[in-house]
C-alpha positions as CSV (number, residue, x, y, z in Angstrom):
1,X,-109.3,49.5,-22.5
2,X,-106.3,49.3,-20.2
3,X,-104.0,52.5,-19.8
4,X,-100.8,52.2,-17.6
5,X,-97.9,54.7,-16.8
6,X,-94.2,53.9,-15.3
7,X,-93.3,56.8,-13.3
8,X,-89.6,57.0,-12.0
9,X,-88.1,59.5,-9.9
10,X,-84.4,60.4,-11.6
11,X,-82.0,61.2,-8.2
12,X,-84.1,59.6,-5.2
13,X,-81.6,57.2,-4.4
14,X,-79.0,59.8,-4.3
15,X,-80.9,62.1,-2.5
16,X,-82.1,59.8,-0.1
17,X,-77.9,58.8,0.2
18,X,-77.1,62.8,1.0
19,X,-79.8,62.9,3.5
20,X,-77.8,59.6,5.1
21,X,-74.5,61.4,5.0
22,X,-76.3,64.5,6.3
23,X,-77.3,62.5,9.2
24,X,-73.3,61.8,9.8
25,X,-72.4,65.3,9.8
26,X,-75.1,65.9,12.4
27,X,-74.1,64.1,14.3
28,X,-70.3,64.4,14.2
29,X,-71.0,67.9,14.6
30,X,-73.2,67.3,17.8
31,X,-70.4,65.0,19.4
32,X,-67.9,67.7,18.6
33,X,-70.0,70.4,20.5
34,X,-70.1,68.0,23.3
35,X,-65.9,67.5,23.2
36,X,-65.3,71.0,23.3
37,X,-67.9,72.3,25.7
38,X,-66.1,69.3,27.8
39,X,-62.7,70.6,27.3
40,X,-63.3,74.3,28.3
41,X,-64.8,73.3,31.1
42,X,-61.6,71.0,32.3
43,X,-58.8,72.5,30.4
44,X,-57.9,76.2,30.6
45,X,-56.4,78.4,33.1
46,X,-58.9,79.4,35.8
47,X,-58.8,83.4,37.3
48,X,-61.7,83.0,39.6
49,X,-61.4,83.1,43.4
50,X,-59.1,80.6,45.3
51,X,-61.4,79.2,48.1
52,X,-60.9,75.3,50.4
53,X,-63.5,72.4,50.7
54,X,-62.4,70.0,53.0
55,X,-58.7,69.4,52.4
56,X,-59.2,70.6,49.0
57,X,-58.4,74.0,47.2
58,X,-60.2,75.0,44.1
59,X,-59.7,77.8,41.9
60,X,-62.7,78.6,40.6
61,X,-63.4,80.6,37.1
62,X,-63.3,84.4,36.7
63,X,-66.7,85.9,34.2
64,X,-66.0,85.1,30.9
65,X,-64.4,82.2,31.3
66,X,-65.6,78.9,31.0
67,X,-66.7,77.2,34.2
68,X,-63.6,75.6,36.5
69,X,-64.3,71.6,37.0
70,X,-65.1,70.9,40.8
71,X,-67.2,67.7,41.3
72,X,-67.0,66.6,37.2
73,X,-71.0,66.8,37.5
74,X,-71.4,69.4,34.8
75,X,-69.2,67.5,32.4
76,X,-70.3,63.9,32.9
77,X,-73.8,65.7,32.3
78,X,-72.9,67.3,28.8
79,X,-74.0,64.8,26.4
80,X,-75.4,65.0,22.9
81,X,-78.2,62.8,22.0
82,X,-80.0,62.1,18.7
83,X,-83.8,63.1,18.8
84,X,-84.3,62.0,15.3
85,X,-83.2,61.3,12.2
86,X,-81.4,64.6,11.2
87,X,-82.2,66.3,14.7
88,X,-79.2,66.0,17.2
89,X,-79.2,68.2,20.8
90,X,-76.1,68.1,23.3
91,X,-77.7,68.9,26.7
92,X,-76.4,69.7,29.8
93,X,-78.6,67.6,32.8
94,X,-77.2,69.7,35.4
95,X,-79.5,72.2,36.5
96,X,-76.9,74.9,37.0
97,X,-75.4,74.6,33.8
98,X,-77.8,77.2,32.2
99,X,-77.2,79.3,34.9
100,X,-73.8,79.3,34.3
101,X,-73.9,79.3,30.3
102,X,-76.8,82.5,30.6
103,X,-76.4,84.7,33.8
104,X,-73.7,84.2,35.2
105,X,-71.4,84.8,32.0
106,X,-69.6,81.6,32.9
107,X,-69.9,80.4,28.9
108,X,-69.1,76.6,27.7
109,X,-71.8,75.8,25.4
110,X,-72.2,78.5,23.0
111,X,-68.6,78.7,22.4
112,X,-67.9,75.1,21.4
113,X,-70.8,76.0,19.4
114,X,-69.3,78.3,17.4
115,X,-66.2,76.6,17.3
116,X,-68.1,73.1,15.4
117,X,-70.2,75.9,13.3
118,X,-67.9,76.6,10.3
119,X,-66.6,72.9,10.1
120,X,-70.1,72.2,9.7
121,X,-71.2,74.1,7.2
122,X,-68.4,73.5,5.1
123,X,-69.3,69.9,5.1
124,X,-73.0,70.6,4.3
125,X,-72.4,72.8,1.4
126,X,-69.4,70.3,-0.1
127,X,-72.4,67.6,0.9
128,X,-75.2,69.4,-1.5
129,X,-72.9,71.2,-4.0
130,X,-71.9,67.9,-4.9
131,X,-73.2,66.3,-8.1
């Protein structure tokens, strides 16, 4: 005697689709993070101390503020970079940059951060409330 079943799962294909479109809105969100932790650091009046290298005069930034752009090394660092499917992280290769971001109150990170945050989870929720 032969005994068979057909099995389908109802809604994989459009569960699998959201977890595609998921992945976008990772990683629009992690590029975003990446722009505006970019922008504070090169845009943005500077209060710091006024102090010459060289031939050049930089203003530098005041606590609280975002760091002031000297060599570009910090920004051209800042870069967000897809781990794995729905896991993105924007890093910051320069060394300093956490020491700026965590002790020295100099923030960039965490506030463009919060800035992406709401964006993103109104996407999410439209994303999975959807039918």
């Amino acid at each position: 005697m032969n005994f068979g079943a057909d099995v389908r799962l109802m809604g994989l294909d459009e569960f699998e689709r959201r977890l595609d479109k998921a992945g976008d809105i990772i990683k629009a969100a992690a590029f975003e993070v990446e722009a505006e932790a970019k922008t504070a650091i090169q845009t943005g009046a500077k209060s710091g101390r006024l102090y010459k290298r060289g031939k050049r005069t930089h203003r530098a930034s005041a606590e609280g503020e975002a760091p002031a752009s000297d060599t570009g090394a910090l920004v051209n660092s800042i870069r967000a970079h897809r781990v794995r499917r729905l896991l993105w992280e924007v890093r910051v290769g320069q060394l300093y940059g956490a020491l700026l971001e965590l002790k020295l109150n100099r923030p960039f990170l965490l506030p463009a951060l919060e800035k992406v945050r709401e964006r993103f989870v109104r996407a999410m929720q439209r994303l999975f409330e959807s039918r």
